[in-house]
Each structure stands twice: as structure tokens, then as C-alpha cells.
Residue frames as a rotation matrix with the C-alpha (Angstrom) as fourth column:
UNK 1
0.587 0.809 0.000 0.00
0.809 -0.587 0.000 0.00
0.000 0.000 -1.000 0.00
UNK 2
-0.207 -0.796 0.569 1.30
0.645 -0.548 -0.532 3.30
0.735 0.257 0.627 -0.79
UNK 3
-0.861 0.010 -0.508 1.68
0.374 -0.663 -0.648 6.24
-0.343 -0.749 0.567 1.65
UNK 4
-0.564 0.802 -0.195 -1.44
-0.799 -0.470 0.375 8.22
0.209 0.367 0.906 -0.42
UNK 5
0.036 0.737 -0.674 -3.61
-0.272 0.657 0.703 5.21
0.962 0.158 0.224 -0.16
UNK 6
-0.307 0.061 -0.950 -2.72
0.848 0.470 -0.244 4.41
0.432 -0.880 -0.196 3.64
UNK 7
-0.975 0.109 -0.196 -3.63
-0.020 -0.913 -0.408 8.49
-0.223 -0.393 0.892 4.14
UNK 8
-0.378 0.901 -0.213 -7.04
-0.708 -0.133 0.693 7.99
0.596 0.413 0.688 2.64
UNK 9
-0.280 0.139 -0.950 -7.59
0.547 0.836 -0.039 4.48
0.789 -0.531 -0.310 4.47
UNK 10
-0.679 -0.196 -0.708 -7.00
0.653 0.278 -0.704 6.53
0.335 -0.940 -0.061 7.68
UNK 11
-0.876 0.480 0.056 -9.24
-0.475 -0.835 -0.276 9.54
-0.085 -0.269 0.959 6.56
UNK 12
-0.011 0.718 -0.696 -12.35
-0.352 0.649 0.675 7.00
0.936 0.252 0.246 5.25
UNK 13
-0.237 0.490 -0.839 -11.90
0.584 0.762 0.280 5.13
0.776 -0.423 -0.467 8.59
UNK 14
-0.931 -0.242 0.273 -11.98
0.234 -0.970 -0.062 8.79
0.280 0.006 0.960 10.20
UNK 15
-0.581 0.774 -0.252 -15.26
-0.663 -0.270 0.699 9.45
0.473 0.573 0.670 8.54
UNK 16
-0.159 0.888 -0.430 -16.82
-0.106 0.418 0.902 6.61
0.982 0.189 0.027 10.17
UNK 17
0.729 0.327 0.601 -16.51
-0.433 -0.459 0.776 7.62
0.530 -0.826 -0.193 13.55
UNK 18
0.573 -0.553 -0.605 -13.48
0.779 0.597 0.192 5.83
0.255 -0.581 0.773 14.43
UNK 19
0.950 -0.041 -0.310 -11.29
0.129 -0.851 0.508 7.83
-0.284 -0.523 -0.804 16.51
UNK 20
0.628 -0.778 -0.002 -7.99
-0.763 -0.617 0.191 9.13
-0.150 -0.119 -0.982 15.96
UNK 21
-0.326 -0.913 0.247 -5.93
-0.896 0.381 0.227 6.65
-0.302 -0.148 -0.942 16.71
UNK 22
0.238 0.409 0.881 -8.07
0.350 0.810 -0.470 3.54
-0.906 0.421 0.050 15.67
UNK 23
0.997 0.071 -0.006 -7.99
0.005 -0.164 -0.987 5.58
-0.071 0.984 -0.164 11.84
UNK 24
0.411 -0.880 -0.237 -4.05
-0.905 -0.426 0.015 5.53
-0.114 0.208 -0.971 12.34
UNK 25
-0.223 0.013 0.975 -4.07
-0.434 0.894 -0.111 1.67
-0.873 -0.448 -0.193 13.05
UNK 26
0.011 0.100 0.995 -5.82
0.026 0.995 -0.100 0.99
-1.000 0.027 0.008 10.69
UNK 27
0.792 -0.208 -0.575 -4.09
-0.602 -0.104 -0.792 2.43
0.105 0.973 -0.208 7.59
UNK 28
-0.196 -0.854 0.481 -1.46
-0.980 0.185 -0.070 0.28
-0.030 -0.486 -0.874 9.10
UNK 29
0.763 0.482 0.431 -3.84
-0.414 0.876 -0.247 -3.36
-0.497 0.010 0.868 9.15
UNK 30
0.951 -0.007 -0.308 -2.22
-0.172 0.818 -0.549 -5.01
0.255 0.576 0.777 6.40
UNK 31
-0.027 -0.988 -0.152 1.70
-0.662 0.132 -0.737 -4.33
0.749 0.081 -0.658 8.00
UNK 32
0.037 0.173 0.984 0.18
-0.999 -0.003 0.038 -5.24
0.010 -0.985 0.173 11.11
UNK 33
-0.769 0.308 -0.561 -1.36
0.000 0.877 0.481 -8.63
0.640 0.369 -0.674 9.75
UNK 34
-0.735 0.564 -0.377 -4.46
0.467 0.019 -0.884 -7.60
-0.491 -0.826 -0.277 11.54
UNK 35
-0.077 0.895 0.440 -7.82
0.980 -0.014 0.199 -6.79
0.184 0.447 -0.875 11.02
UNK 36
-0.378 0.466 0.800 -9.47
0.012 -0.862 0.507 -3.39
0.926 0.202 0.320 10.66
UNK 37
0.521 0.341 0.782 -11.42
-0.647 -0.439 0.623 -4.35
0.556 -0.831 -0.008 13.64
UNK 38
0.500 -0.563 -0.657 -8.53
0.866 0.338 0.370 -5.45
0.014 -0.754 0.657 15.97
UNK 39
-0.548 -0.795 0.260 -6.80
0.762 -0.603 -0.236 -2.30
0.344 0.069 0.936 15.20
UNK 40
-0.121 0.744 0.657 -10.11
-0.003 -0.662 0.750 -0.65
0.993 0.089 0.082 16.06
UNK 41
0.411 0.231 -0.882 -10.06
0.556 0.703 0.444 -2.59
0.722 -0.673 0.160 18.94
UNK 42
0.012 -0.999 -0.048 -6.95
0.979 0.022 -0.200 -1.91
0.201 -0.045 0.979 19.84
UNK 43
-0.765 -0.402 0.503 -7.39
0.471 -0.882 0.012 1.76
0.439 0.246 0.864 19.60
UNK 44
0.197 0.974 -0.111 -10.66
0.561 -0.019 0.827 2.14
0.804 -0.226 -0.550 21.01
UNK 45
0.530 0.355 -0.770 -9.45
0.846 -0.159 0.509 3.86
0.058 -0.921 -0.384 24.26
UNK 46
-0.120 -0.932 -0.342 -7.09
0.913 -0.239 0.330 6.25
-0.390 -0.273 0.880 22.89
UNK 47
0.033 0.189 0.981 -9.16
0.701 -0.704 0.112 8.93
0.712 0.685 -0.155 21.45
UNK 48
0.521 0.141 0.842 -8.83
0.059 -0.990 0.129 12.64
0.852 -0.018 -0.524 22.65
UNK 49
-0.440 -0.845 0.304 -5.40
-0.638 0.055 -0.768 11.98
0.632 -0.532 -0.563 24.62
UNK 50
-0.548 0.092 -0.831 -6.92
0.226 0.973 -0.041 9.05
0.805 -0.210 -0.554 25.78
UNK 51
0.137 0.965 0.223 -9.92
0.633 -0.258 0.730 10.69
0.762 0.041 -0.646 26.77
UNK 52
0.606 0.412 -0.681 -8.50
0.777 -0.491 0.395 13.56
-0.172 -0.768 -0.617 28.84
UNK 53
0.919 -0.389 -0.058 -6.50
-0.338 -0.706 -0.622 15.71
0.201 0.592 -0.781 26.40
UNK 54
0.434 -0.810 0.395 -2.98
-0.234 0.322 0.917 13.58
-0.870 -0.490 -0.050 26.74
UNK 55
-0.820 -0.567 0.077 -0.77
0.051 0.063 0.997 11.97
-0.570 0.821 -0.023 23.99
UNK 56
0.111 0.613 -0.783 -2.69
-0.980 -0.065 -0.190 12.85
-0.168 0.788 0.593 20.75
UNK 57
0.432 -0.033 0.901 -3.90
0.289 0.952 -0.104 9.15
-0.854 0.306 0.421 19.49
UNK 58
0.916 -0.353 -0.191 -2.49
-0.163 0.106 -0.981 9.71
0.366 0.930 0.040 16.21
UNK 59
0.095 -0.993 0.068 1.17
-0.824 -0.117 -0.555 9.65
0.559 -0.004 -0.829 17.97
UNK 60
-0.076 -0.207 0.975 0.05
-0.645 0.756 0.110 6.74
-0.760 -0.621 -0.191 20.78
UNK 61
0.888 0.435 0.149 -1.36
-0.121 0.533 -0.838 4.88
-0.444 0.726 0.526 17.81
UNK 62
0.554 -0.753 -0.356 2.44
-0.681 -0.163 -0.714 5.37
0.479 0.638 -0.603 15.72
UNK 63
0.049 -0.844 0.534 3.93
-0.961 -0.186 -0.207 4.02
0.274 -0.503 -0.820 18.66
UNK 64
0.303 0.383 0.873 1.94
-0.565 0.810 -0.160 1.06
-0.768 -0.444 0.462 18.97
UNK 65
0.979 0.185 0.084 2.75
-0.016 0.485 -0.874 0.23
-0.203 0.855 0.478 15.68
UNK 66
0.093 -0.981 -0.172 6.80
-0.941 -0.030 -0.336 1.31
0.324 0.193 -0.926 15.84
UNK 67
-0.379 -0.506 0.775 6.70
-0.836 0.546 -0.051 -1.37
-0.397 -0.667 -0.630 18.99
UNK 68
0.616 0.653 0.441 4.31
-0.375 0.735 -0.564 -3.95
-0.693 0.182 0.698 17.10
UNK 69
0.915 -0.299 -0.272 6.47
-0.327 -0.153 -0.933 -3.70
0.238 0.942 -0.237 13.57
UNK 70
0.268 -0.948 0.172 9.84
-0.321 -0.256 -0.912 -3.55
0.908 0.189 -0.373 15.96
UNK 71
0.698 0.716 0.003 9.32
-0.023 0.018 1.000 -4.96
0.716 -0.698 0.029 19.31
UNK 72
-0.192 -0.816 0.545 11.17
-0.811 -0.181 -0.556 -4.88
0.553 -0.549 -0.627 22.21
UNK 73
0.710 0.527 -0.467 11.15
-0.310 0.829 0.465 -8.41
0.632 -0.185 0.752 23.57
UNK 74
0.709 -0.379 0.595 13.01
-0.308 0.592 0.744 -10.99
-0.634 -0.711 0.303 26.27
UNK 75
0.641 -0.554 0.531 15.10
0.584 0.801 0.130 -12.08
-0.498 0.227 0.837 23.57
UNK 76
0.334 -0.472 0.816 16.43
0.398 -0.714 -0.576 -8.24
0.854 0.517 -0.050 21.81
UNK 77
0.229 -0.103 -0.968 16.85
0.972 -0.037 0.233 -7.77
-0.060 -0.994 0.092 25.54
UNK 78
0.377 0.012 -0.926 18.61
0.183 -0.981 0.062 -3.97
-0.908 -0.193 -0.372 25.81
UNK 79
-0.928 -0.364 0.077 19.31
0.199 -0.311 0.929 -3.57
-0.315 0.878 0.361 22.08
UNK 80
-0.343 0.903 0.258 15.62
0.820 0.153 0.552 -4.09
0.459 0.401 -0.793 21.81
UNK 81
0.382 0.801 -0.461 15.00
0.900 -0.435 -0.009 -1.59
-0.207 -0.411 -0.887 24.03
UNK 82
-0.032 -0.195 -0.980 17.26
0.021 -0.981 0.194 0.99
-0.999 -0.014 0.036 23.22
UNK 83
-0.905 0.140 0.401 15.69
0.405 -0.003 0.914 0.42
0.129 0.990 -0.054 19.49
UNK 84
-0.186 0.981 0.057 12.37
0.891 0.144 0.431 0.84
0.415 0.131 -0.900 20.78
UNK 85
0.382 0.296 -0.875 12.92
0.639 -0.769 0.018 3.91
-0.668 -0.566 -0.483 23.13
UNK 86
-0.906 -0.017 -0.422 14.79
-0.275 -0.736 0.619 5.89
-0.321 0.677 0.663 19.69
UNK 87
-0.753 0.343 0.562 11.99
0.591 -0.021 0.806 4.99
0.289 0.939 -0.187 17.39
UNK 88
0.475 0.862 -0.178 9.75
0.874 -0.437 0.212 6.54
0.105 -0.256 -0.961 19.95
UNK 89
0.075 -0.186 -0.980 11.70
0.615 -0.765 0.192 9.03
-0.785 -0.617 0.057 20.55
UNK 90
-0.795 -0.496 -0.349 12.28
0.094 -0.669 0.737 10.25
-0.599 0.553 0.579 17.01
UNK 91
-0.610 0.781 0.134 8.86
0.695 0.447 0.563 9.66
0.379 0.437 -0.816 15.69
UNK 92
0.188 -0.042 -0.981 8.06
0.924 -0.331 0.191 12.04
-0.333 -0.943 -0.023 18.61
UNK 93
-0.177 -0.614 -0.769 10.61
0.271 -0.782 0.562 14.64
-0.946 -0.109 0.304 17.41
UNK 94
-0.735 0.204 0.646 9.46
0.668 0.376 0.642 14.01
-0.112 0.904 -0.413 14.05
UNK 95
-0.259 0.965 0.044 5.95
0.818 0.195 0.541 15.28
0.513 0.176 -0.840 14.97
UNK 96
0.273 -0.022 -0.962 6.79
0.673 -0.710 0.207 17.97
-0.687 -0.704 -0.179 17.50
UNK 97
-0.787 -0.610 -0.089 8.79
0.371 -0.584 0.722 19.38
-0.493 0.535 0.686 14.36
UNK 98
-0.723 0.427 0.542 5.97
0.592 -0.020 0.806 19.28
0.355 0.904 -0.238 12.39
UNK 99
0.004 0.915 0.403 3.28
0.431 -0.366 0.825 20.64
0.902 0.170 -0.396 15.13
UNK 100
-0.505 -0.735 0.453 5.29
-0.289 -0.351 -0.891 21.80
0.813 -0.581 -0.035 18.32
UNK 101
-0.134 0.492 0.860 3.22
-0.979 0.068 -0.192 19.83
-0.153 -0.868 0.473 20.54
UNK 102
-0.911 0.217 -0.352 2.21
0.173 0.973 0.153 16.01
0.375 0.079 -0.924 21.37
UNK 103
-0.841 0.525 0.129 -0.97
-0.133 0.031 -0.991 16.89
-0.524 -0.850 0.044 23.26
UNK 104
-0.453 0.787 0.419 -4.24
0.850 0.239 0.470 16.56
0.270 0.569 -0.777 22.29
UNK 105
0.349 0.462 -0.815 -5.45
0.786 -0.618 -0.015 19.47
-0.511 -0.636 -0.579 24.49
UNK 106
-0.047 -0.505 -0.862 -2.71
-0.094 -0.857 0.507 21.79
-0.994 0.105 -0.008 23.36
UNK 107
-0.852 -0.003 0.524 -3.27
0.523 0.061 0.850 20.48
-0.035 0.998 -0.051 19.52
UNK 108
-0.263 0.904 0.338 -6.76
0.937 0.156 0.312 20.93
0.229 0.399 -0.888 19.41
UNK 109
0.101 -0.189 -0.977 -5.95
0.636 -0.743 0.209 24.77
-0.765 -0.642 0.045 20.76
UNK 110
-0.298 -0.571 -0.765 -4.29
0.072 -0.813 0.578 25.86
-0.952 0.117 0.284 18.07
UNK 111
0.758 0.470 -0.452 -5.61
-0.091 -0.611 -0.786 27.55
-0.646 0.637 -0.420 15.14
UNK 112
0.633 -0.474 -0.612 -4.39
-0.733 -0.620 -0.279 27.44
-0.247 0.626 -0.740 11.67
UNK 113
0.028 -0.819 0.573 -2.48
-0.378 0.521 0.765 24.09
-0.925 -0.238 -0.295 11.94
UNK 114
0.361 -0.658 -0.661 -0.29
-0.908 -0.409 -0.088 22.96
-0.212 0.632 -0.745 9.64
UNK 115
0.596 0.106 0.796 -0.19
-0.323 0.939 0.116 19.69
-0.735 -0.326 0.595 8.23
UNK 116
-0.495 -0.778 0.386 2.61
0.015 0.437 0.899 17.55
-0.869 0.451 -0.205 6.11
UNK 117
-0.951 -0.110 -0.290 2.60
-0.282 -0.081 0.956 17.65
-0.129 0.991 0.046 1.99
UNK 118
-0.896 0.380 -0.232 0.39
0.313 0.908 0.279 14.64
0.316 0.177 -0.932 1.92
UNK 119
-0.031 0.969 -0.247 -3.01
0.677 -0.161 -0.718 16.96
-0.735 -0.190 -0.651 3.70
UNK 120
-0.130 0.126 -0.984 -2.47
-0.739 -0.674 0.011 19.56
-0.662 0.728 0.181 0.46
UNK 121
-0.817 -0.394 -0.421 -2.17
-0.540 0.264 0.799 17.25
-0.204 0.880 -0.429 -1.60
UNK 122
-0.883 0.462 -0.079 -5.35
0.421 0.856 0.300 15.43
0.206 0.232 -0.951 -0.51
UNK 123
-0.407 0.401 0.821 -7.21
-0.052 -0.907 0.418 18.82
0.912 0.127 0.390 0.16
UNK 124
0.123 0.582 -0.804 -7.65
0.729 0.497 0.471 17.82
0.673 -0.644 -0.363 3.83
UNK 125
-0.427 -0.060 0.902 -8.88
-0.126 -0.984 -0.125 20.66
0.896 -0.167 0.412 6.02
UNK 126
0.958 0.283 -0.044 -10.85
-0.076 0.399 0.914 19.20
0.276 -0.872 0.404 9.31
UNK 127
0.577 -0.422 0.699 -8.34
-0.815 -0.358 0.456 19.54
0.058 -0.833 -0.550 12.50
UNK 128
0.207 -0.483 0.851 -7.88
-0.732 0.500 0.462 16.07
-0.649 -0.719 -0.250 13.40
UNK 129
0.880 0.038 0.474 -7.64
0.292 0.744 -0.601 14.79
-0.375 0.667 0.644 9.82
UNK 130
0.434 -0.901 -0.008 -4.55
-0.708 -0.335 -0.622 17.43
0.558 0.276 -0.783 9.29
UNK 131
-0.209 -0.671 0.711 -3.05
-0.921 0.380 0.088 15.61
-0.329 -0.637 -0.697 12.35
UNK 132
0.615 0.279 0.737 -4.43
-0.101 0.956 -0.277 11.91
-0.782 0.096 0.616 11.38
UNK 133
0.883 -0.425 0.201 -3.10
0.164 -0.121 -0.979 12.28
0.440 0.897 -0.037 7.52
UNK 134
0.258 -0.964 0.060 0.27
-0.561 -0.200 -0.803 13.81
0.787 0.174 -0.592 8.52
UNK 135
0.134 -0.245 0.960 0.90
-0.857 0.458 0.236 11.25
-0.498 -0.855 -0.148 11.30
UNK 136
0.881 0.255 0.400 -0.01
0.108 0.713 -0.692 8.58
-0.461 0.653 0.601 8.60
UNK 137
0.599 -0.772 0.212 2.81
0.491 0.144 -0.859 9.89
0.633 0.619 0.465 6.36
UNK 138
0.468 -0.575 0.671 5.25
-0.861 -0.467 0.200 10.64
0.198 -0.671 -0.714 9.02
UNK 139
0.339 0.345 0.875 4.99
-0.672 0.739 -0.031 7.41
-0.658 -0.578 0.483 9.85
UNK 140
0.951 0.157 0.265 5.23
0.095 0.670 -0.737 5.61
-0.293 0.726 0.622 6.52
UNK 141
0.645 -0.739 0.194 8.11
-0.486 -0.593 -0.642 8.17
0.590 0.320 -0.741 5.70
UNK 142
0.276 -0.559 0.782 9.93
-0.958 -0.097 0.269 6.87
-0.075 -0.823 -0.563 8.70
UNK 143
0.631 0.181 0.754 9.13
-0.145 0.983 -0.114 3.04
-0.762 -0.038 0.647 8.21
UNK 144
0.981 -0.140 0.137 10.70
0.166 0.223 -0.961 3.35
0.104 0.965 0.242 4.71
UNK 145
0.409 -0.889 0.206 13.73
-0.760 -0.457 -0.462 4.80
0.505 0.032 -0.862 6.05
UNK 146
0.247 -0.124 0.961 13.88
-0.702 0.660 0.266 1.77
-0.668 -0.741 0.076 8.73
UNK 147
0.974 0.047 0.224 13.21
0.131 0.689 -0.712 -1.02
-0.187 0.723 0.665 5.90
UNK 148
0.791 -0.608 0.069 16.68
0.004 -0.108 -0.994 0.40
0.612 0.787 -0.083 4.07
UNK 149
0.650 -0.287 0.704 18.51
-0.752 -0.109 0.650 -0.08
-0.110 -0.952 -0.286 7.63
């Protein structure tokens, strides 16, 4: 799936009332090897900073998928983790660059926001679809760079 087609995925599952993070999941399904609704599942508790203005789901949702995709396990012992605690961290730094904030509280604040190539290009103007869409290709953008590791 390409990065344009996993942005639409996440704005379509958007549209049907899934929150935030569930629509970031599941433009993700097919790396995952998971269903639409496990990733829904999955995501179900993590809208609007996990319902009290905290980590935007579009970034808890990235992470679930850095650590699903990349995991830190008993057997990568502390290589695994210090793999897993950069990818969050730059994924993070990634996204702060892009919107100087992780909150949900302090996103949904600000006015005007600015979203990544990939919301011009798909004329996407709703708040939390700028942030859904450019998380989506943040995300992909990053993965590709991992793959060539």
C-alpha cells in the first residue's frame, strides 16, 4: 500500500466515527497482519489523549505500531529496548517538528495548523484529519527509512 492510499484508508476510517488513533491503526492493518477491527479494537481507548487531552492518538497509535512492527522483547533484551525507546523518541521529534506539541489538548488549541505535503495534496482541512493524515505519512516516511537499515 502506498503512503497516499494508507492516508485515505485513515481519513475514510476517520469518517466513520473511528477515533484518531483507531484511523491511524488501521491504515497500518495489512503491515500489522491484523484486522481493521482489531486495530479498532486496539485503539478504542485512545481517542482525545486518551480521553482527557494527553498523547494525541495519532502519535500513541504510531507508537503502537513502531513497537508492534519492531518490538522490544526478552530475547532483543537492551538492544531491543534501546531500538524501541529511539523509534519513539524520534517519531516524537518528528511530529513535535511538524506541530510543536504532542498533546491533544494543546493540539486541538491551536488555530491554523499545519499539516505535512500529503493533507495539500489530498485537500484535507478538518483539524484532526490534518493531524491523522500527517501522522499517517510521518509514519510511513519513517518506516521506509527503517526497511533500508
Amino acid at each position: 500500500m502506498t503512503k497516499e492510499e494508507r492516508c485515505r484508508k485513515a481519513l475514510e476510517c476517520h469518517a466513520t466515527t473511528l477515533n484518531c488513533a483507531q484511523s491511524v491503526l488501521c491504515a497500518f492493518s495489512d503491515l500489522l497482519g491484523w484486522s481493521d477491527e482489531q486495530c479498532a479494537a486496539l485503539g478504542s481507548g485512545f481517542g482525545g489523549g486518551v480521553r482527557y487531552g494527553g498523547l494525541c492518538g495519532t502519535v500513541s497509535a504510531s507508537v503502537m505500531i513502531l513497537g508492534l512492527l519492531y518490538p522490544h522483547t526478552p530475547e532483543n533484551g537492551m538492544e531491543g529496548k534501546r531500538r524501541a525507546t529511539m523509534m519513539t523518541k524520534e517519531f516524537q521529534r518528528r511530529f513535535t517538528a511538524q506541530f510543536g506539541r504532542l498533546d491533544c489538548r494543546d493540539l486541538l488549541a491551536l488555530r491554523d495548523l499545519q499539516g505535512t505535503e500529503m493533507t495539500e495534496k489530498l485537500g484535507v482541512d478538518a483539524h484532526c484529519d490534518k493531524l491523522i493524515v500527517s501522522a499517517v505519512e510521518l509514519l510511513s516516511d519513517m518506516l521506509c527509512e527503517l526497511e533500508k537499515e
